[in-house]
Backbone as XML, in Angstrom:
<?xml version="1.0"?>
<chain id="A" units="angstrom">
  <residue number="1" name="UNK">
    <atom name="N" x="0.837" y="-1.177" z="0.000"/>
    <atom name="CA" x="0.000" y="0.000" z="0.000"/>
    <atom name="C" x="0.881" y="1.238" z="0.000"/>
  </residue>
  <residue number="2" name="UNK">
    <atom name="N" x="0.489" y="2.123" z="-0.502"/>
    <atom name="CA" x="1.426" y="3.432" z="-0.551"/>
    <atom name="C" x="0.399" y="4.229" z="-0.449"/>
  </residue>
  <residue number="3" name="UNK">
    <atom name="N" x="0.811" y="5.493" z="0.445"/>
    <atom name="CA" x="-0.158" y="6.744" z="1.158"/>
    <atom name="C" x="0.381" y="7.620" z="0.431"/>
  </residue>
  <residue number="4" name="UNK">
    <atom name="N" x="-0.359" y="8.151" z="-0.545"/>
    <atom name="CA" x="-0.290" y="9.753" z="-1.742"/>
    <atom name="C" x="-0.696" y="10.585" z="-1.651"/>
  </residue>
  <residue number="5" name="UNK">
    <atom name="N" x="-0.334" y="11.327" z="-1.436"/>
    <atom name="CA" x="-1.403" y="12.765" z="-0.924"/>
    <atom name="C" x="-2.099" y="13.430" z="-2.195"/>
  </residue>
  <residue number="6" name="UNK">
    <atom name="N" x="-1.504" y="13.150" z="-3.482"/>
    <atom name="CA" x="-1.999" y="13.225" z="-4.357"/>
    <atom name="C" x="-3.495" y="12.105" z="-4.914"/>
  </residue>
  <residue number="7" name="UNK">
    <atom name="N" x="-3.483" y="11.680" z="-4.155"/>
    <atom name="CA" x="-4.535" y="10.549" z="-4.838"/>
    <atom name="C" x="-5.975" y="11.217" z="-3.453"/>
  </residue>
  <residue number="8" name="UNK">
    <atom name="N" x="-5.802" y="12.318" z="-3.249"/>
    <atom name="CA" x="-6.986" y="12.799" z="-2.598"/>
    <atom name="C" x="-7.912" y="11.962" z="-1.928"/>
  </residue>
  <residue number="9" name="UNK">
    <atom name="N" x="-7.044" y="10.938" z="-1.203"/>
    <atom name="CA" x="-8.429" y="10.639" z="-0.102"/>
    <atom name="C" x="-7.716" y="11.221" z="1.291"/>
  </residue>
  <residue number="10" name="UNK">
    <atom name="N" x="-9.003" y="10.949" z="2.237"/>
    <atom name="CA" x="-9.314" y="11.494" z="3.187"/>
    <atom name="C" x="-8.633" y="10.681" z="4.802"/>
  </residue>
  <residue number="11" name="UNK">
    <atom name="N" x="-8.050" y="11.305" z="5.083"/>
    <atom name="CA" x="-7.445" y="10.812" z="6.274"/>
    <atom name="C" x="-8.051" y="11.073" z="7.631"/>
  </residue>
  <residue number="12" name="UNK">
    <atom name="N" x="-8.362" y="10.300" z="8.439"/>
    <atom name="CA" x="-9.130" y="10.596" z="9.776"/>
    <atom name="C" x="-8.602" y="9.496" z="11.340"/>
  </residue>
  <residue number="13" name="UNK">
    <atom name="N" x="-8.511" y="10.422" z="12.230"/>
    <atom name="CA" x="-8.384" y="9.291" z="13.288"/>
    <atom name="C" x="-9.699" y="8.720" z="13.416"/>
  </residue>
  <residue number="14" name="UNK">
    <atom name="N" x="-9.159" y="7.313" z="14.003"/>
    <atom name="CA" x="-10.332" y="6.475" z="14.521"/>
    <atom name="C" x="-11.658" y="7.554" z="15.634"/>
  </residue>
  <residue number="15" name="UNK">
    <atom name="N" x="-11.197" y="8.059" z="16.347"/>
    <atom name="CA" x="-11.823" y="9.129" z="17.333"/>
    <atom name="C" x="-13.145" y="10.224" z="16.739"/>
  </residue>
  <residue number="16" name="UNK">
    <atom name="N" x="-12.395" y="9.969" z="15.262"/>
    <atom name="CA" x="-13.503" y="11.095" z="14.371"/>
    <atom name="C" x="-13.973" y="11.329" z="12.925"/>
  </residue>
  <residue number="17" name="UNK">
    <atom name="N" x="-14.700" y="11.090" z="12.424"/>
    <atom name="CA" x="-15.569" y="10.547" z="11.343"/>
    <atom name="C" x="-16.312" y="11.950" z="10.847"/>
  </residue>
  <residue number="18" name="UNK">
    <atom name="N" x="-16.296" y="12.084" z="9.592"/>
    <atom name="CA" x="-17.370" y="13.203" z="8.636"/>
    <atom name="C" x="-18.166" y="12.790" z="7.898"/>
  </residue>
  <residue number="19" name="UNK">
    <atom name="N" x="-18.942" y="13.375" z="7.821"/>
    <atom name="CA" x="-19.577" y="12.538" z="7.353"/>
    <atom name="C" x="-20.088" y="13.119" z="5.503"/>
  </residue>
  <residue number="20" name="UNK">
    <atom name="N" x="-19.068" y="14.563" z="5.774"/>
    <atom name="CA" x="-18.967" y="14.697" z="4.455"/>
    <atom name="C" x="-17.937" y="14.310" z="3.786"/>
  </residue>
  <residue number="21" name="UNK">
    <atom name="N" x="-17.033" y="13.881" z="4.468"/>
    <atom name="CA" x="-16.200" y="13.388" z="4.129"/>
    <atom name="C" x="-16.377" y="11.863" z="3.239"/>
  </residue>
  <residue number="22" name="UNK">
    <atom name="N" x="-17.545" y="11.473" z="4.020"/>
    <atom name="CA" x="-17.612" y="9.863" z="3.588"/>
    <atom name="C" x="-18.512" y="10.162" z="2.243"/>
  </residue>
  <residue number="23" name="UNK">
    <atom name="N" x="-18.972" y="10.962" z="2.034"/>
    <atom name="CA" x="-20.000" y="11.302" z="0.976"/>
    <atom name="C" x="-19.183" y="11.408" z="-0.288"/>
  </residue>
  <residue number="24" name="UNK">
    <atom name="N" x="-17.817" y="11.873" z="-0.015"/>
    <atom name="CA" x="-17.074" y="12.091" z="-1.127"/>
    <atom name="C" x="-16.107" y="11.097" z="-1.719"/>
  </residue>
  <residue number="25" name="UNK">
    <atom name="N" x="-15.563" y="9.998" z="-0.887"/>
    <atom name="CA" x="-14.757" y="9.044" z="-0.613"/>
    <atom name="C" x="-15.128" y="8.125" z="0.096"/>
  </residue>
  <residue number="26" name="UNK">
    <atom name="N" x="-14.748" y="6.667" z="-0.252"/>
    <atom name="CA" x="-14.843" y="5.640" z="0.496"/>
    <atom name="C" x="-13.755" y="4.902" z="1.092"/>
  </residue>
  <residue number="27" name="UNK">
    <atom name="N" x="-12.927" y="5.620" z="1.043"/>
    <atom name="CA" x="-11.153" y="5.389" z="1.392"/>
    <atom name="C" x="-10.996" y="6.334" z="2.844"/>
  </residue>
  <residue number="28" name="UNK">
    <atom name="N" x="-10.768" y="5.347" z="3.529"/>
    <atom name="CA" x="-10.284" y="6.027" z="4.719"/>
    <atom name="C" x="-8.780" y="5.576" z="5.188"/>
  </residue>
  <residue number="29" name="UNK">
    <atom name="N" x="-7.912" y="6.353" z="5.924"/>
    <atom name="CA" x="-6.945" y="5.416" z="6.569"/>
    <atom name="C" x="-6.712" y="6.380" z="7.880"/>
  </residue>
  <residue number="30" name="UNK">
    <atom name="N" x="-6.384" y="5.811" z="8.984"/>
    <atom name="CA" x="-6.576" y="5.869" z="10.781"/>
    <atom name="C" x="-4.900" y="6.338" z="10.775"/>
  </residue>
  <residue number="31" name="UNK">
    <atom name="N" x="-5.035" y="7.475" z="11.328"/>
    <atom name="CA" x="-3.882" y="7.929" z="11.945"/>
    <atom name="C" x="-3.388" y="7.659" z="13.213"/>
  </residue>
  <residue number="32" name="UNK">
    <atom name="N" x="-2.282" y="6.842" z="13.617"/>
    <atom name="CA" x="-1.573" y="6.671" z="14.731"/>
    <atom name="C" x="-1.644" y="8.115" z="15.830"/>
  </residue>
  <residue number="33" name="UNK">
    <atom name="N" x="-0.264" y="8.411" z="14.861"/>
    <atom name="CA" x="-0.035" y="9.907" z="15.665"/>
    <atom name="C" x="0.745" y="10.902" z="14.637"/>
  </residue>
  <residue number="34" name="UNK">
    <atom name="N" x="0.978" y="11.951" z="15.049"/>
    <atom name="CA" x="2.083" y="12.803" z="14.081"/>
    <atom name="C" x="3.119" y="12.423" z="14.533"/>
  </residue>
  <residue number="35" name="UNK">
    <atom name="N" x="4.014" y="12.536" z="14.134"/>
    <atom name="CA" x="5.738" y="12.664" z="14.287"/>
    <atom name="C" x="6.207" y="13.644" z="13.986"/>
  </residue>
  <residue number="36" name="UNK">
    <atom name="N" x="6.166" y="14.637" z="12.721"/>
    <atom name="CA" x="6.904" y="15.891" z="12.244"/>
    <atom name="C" x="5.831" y="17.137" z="11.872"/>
  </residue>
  <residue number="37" name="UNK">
    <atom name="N" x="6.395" y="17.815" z="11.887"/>
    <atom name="CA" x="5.815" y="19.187" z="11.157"/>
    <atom name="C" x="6.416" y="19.885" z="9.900"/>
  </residue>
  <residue number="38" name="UNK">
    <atom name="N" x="6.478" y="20.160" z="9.049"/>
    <atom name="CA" x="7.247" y="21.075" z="8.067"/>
    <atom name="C" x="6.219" y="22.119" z="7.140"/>
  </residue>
  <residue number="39" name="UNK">
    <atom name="N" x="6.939" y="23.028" z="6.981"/>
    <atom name="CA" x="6.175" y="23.843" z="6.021"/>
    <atom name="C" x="6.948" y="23.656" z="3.939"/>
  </residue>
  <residue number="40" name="UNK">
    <atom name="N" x="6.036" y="23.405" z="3.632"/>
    <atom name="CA" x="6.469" y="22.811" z="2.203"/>
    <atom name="C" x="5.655" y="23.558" z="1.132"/>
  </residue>
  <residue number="41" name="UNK">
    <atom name="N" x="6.270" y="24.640" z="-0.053"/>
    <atom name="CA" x="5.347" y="24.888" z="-0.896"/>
    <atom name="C" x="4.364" y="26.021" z="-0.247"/>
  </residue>
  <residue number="42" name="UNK">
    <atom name="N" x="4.765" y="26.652" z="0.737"/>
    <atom name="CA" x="4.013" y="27.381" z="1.488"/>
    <atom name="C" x="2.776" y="26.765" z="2.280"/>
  </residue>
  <residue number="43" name="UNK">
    <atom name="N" x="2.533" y="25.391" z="2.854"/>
    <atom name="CA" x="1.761" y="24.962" z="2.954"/>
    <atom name="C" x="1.943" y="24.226" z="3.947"/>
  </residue>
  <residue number="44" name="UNK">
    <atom name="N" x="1.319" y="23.779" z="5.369"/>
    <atom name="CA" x="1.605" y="22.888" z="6.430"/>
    <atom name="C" x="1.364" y="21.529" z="6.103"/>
  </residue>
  <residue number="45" name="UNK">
    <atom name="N" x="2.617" y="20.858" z="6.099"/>
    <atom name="CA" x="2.503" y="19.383" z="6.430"/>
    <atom name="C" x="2.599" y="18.701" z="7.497"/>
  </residue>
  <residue number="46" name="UNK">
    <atom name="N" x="1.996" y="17.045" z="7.495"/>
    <atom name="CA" x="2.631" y="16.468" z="8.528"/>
    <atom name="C" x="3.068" y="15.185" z="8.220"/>
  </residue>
  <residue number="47" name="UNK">
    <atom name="N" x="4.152" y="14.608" z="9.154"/>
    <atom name="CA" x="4.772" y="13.240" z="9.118"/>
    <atom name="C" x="4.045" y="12.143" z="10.023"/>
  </residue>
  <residue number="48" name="UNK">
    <atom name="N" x="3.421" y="11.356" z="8.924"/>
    <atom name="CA" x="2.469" y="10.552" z="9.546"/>
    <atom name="C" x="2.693" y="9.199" z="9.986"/>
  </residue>
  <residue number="49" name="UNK">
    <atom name="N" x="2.264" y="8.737" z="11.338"/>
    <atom name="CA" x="2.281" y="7.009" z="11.364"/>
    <atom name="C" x="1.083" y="6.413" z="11.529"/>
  </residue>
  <residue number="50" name="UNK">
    <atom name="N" x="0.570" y="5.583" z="10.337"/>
    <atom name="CA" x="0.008" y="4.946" z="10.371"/>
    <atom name="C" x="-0.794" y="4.206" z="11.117"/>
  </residue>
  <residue number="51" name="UNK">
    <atom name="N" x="-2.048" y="3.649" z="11.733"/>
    <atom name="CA" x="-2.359" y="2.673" z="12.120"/>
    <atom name="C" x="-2.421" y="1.213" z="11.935"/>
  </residue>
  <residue number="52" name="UNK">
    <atom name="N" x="-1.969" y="0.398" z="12.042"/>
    <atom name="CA" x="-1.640" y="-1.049" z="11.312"/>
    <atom name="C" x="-0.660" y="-0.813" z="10.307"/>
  </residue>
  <residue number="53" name="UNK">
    <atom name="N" x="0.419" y="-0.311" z="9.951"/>
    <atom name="CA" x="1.317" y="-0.068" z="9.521"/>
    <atom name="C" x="2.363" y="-0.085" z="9.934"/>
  </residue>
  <residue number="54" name="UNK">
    <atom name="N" x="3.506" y="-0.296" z="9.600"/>
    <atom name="CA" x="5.073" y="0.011" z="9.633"/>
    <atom name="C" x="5.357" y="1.484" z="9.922"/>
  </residue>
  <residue number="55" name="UNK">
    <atom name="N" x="6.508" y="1.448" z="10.097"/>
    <atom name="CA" x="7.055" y="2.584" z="10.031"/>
    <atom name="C" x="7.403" y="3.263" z="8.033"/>
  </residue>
  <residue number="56" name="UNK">
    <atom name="N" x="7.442" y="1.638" z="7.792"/>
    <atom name="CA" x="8.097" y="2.092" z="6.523"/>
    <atom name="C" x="6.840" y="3.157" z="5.435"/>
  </residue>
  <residue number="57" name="UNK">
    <atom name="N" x="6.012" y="2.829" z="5.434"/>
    <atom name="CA" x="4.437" y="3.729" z="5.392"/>
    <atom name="C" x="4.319" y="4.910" z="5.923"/>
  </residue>
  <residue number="58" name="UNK">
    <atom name="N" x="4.906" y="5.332" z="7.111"/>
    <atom name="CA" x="4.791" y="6.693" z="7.416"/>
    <atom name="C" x="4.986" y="7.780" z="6.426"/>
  </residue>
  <residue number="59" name="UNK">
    <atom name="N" x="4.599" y="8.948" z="6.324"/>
    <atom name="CA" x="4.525" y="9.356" z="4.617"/>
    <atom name="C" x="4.092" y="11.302" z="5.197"/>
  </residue>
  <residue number="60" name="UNK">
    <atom name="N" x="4.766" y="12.165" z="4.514"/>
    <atom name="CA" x="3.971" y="13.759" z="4.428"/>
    <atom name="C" x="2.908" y="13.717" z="3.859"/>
  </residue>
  <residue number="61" name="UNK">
    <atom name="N" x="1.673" y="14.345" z="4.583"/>
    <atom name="CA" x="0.702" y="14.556" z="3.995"/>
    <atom name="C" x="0.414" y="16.004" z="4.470"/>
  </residue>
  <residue number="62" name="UNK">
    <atom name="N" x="-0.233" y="17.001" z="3.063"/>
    <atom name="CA" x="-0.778" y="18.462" z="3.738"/>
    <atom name="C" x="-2.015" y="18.488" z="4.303"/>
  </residue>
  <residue number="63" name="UNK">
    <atom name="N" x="-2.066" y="19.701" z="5.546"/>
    <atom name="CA" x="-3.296" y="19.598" z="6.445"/>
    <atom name="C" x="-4.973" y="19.261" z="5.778"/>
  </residue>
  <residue number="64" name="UNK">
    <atom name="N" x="-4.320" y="19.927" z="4.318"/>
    <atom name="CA" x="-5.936" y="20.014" z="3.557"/>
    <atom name="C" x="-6.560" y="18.763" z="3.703"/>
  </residue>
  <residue number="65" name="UNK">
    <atom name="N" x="-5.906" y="17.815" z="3.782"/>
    <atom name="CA" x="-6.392" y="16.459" z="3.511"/>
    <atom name="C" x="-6.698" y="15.834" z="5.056"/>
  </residue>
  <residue number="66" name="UNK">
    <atom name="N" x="-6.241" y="16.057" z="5.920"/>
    <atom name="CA" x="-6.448" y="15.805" z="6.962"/>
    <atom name="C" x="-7.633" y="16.532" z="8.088"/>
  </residue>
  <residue number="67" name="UNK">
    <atom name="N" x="-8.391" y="15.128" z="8.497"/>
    <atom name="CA" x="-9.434" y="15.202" z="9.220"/>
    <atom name="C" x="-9.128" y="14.747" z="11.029"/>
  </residue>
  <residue number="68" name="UNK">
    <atom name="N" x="-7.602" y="15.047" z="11.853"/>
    <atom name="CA" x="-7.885" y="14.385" z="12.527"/>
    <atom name="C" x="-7.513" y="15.656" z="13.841"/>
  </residue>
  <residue number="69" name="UNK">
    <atom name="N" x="-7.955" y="16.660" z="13.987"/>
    <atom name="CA" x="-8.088" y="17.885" z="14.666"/>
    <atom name="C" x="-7.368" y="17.527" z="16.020"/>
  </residue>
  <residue number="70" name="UNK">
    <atom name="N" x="-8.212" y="16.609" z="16.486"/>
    <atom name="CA" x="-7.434" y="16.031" z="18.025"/>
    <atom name="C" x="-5.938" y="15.907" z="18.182"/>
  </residue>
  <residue number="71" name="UNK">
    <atom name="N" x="-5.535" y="14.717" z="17.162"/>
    <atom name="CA" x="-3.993" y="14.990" z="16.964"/>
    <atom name="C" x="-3.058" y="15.585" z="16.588"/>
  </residue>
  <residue number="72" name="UNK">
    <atom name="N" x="-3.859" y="16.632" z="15.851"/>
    <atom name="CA" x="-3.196" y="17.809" z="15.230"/>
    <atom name="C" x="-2.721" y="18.615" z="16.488"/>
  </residue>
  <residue number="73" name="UNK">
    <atom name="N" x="-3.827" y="18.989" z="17.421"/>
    <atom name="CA" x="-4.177" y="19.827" z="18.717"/>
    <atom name="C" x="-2.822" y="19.001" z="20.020"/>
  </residue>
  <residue number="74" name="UNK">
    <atom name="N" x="-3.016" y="17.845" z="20.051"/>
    <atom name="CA" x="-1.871" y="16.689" z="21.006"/>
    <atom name="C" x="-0.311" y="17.340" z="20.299"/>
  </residue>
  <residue number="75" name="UNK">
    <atom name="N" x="-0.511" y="17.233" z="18.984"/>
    <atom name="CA" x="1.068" y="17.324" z="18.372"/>
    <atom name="C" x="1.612" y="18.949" z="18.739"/>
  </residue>
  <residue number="76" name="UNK">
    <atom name="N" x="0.433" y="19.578" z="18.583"/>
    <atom name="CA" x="1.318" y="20.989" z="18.578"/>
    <atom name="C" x="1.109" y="21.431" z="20.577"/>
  </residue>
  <residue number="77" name="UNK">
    <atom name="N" x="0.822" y="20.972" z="20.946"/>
    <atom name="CA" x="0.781" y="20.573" z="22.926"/>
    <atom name="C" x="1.970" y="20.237" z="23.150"/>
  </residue>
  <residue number="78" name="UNK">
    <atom name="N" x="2.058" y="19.584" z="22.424"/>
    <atom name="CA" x="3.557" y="18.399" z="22.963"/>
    <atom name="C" x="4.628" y="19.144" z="22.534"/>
  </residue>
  <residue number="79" name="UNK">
    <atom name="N" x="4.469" y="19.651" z="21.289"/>
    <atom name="CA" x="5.572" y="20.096" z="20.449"/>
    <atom name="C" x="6.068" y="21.822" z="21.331"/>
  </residue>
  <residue number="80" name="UNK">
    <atom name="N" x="5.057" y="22.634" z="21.592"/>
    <atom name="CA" x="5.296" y="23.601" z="23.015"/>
    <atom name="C" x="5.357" y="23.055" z="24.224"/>
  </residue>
  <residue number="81" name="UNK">
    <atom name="N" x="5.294" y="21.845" z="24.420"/>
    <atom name="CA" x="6.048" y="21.677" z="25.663"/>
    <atom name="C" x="7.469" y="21.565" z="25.926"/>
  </residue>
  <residue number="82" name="UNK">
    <atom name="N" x="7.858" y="20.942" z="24.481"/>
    <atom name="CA" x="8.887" y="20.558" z="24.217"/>
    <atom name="C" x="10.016" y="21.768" z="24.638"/>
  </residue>
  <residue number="83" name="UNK">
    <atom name="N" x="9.671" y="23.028" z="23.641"/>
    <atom name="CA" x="10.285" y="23.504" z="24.126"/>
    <atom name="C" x="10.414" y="24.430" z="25.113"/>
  </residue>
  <residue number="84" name="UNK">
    <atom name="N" x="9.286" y="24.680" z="25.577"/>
    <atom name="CA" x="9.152" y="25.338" z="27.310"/>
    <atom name="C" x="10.232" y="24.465" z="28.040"/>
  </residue>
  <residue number="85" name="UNK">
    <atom name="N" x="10.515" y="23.143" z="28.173"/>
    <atom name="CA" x="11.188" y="22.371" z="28.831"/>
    <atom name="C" x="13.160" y="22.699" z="28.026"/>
  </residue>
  <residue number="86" name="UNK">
    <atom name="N" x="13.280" y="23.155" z="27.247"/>
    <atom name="CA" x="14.444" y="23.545" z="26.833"/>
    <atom name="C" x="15.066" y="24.315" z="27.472"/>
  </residue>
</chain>
């Protein structure tokens, strides 16, 4: 399986479901957690791990495509804690 950000489907944690989302696509895949952040193309990405996946699958995808708010919200928590603790 290979995760494309070009092939426009819709990414969501298990935690949260659209339901316009499902109207448009029948492809879903469950986000673990984030790992990275980068800005690419003027545009926010993230470095993704998979659910039932490898590491080797982990893959950039931009926010547009992403439905999973919670972990978005955990990653950038963690990521200012990080460095408050510096």
């Amino acid at each position: 399986m290979s995760f494309n950000s070009r092939s426009k489907e819709f990414i969501v944690n298990n935690e949260e479901s659209s339901s316009n989302a499902e109207e448009n696509t029948s492809k879903f895949y469950s986000v673990d957690r984030i790992l990275k952040c980068r800005f690419r193309n003027n545009k926010i990405e993230y470095l993704l791990k998979w659910t039932g996946y490898s590491r080797r699958y982990n893959s950039w995808e931009p926010i547009d495509y992403l439905n999973c708010d919670k972990l978005i919200k955990d990653f950038k928590d963690s990521e200012a804690k990080k460095k408050i603790e510096e």
